[in-house]
N, C-alpha and C positions, 0 to 999 in steps of 0.2 A: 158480474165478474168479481172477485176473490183474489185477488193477489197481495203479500205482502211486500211491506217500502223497509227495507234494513232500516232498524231504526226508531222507525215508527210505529211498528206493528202491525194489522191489517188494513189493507183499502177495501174499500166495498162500493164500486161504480152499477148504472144503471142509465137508459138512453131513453128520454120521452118525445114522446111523438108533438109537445107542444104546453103549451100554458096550461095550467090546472091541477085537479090533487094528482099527490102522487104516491106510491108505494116502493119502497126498496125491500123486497124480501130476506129473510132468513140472517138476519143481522143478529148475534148474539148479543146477550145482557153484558152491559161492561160500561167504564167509567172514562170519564174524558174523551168522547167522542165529537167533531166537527160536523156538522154539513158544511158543505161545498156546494156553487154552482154556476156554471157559465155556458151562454149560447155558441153552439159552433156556426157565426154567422157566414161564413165563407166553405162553410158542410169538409172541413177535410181530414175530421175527426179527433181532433187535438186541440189543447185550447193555447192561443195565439195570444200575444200581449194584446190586441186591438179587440179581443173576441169579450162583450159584456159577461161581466161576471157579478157573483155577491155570495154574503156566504149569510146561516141561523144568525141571528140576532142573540140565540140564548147558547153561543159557541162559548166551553165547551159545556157538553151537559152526560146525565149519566144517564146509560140506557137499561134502564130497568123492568119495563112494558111496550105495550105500543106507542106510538105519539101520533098524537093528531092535532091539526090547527097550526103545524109549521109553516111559516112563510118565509122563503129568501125571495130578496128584491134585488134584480143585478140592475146592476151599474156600468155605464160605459165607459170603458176602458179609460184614465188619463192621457191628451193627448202632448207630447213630449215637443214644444219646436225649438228649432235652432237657429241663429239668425246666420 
């Protein structure tokens, strides 16, 4: 999916089936780009404050070829209590 965020410029999402490599296709060459990434633990398609997330380690970076050897590590969400 391709959509852009006023603002920000484009997004470029993608849905994997599970842990392991992964590919996002047809991403133009350009600079200051994020990875992003969070498990939809409750599957309802949207990422939730509670839903594990993390994002590249080498955010942001410039894309000028392929990249290979990316790792995001999610994290479970902070839990917030109130007395």
């Amino acid at each position: 999916m391709d959509a852009a965020i006023s603002g920000l410029g484009a997004s470029y999402s993608d849905v994997f089936a599970g842990v392991g490599p992964f590919e996002i296709p047809a991403i133009p060459a350009g600079n200051g780009y994020s990875l992003l990434a969070f498990l939809d633990a409750d599957g309802n398609g949207t990422q939730d404050s509670s839903d594990p997330r993390g994002a590249y380690a080498g955010n942001p970076f410039d894309l000028t070829a392929n990249l290979s050897g990316i790792e995001v590590v999610l994290y479970d969400a902070p839990v917030v209590r109130t007395n």
